[in-house]
DOVEX-977182 format. One line per field, with one value per residue (C-alpha): x negated, y, z negated. Coordinates in Angstrom, 3 decimals. Example, Ala and Ser with C-alpha at 12.3 -4.5 7.8 and 13.67 -1.06 7.14 Angstrom:
2
c1 (-12.300 -13.670)
c2 (-4.500 -1.060)
c3 (-7.800 -7.140)
This chain:
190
c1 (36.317 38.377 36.063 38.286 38.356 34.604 34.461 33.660 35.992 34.652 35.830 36.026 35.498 38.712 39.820 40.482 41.376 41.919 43.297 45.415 43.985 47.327 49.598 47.201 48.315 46.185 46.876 45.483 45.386 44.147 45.018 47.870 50.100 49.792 50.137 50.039 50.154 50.461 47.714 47.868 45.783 43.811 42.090 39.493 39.147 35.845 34.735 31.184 29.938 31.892 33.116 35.917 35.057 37.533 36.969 38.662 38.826 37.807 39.079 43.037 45.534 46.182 45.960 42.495 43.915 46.673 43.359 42.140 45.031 45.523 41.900 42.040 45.489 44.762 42.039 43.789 46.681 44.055 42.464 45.217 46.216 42.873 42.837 46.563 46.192 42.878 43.487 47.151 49.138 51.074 53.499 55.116 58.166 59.268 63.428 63.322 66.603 69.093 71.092 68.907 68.385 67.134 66.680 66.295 66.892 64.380 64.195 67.641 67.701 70.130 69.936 72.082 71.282 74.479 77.050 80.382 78.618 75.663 73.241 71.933 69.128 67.867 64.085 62.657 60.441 57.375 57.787 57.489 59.212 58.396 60.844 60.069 62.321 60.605 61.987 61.273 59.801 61.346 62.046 58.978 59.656 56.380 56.032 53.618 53.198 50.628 52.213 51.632 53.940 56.700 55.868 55.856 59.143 60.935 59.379 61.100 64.147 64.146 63.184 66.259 68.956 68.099 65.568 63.110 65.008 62.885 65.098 65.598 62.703 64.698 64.784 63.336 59.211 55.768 53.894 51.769 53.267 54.060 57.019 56.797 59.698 61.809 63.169 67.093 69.312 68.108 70.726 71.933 70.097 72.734)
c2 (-33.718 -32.738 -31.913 -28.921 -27.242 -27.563 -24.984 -21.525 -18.996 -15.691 -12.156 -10.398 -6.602 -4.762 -7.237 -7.104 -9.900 -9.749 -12.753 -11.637 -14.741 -14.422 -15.742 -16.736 -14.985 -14.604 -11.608 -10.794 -7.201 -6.518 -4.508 -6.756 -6.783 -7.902 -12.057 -13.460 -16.493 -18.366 -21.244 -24.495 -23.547 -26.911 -24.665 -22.596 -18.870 -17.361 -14.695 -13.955 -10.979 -11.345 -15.408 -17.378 -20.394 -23.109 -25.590 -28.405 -27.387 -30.948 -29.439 -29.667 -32.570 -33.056 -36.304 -36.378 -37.224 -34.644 -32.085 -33.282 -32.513 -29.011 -27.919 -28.439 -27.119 -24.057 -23.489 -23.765 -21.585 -18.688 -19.031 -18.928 -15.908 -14.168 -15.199 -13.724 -10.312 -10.047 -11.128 -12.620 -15.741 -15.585 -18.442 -18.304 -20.715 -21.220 -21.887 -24.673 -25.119 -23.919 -20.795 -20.732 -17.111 -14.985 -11.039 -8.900 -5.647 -5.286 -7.997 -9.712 -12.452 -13.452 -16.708 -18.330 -22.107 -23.730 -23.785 -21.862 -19.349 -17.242 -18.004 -14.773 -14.802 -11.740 -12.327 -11.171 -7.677 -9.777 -11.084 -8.919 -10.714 -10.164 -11.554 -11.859 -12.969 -12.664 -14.530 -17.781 -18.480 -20.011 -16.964 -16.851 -15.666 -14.499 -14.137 -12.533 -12.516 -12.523 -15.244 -18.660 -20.629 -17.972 -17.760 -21.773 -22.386 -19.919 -21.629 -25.013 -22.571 -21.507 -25.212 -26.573 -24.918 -26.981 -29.539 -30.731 -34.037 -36.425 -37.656 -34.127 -32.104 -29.516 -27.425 -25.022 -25.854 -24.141 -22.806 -25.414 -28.512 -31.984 -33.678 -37.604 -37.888 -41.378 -42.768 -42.954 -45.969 -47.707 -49.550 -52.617 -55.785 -57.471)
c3 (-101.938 -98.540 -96.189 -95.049 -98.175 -98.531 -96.092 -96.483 -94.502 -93.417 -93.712 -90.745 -90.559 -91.423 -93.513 -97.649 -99.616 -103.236 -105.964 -108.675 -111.396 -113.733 -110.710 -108.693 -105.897 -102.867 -100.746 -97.278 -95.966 -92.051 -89.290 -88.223 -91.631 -95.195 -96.412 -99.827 -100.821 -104.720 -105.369 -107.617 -110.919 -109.733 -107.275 -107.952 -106.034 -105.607 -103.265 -102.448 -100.363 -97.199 -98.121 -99.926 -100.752 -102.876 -105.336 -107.097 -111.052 -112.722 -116.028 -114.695 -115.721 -111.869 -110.458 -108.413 -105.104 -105.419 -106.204 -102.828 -100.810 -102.109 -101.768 -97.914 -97.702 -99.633 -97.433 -94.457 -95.398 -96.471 -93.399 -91.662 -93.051 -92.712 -88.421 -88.508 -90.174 -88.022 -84.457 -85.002 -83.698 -80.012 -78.673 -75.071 -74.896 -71.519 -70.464 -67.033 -66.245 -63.547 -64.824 -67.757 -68.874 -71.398 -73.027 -75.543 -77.076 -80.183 -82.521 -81.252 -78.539 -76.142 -74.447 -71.610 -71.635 -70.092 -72.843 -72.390 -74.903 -74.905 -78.095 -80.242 -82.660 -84.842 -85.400 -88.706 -88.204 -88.719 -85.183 -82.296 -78.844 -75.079 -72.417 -68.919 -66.266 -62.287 -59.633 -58.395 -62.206 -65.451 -68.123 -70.892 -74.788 -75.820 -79.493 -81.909 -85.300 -88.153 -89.879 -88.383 -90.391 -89.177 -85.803 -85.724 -87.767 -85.268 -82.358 -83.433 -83.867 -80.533 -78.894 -80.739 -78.871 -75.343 -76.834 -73.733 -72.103 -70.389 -67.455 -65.255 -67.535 -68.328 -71.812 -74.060 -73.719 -74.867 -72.117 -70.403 -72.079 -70.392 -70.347 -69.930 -67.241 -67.495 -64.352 -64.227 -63.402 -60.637 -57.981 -59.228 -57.204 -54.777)
């Protein structure tokens, strides 16, 4: 059994979850939004007082290992969903680069990143966006959203108009992350 889905995820205050068995459909109601999400039928719901707690069916005609992977994925895409409609997911992406620039009105983006063109991107109204742009700093894109697997799929959106280079640094990068730098051509030994 995957030690993952062994374990039992709490319901926080505020938060309903309820499992509709003929889909088997989880869905996840909290103060932030609403998430559902369909199970394999080789998974087994249960919900006790204020826990939900998965487990393998050995009745199903799925191969064992397969069983295995899906009970600690399952359990770490409901509890995902439970942390996001309860306290929610941010990301802050941040542009170095010279002339690198970027706003927003509402849910649409504008970036500058050195092309002849400036990029646009309409955000889905699950995501709620933040620029900031103060001088003598890089710009920041803070994002929020319930969903994680949202919030991370339009992170890797975002990071793969300028992807981070390794030689000057420069690029679309999360807040606080490291780039290993390369050295350049050195001169050529007489």
């Amino acid at each position: 059994m995957s030690r993952i889905g062994k374990l039992p995820i709490s319901i926080p205050a505020g938060v309903t979850v309820s499992f509709d068995e003929k889909s088997n459909v989880v869905t996840v109601k909290g103060p932030k939004g609403e998430l559902s999400q369909k199970i394999d039928p080789s998974i087994k719901f249960t919900q006790k007082d204020n826990e939900i707690v998965f487990e393998i069916d050995e009745n199903s005609t799925v191969d064992p290992k397969q069983k295995q992977a899906f009970h600690g994925l399952y359990r770490s895409l409901v509890n995902n969903m439970v942390v996001g409609v309860s306290e929610g997911y941010k990301k802050e992406l941040e542009l170095v680069g010279v002339g690198y620039r970027v706003s927003n009105q509402g849910n649409l983006i504008e970036f500058s990143l050195g092309y002849t063109h400036p990029i646009f991107l309409q955000l889905p109204k699950e995501v709620k966006v933040e620029t900031k742009s103060e001088r003598n700093q890089n710009p920041l894109i803070i994002l929020e959203s319930a969903d994680k697997q949202l919030l991370g799929l339009i992170c890797a959106k975002i990071r793969s108009f300028r992807m981070p280079e390794p030689y000057k640094g420069k690029g679309i990068l999360f807040k606080g992350e490291v780039i290993r730098r390369k050295s350049g051509k050195t001169a050529a030994a007489k």
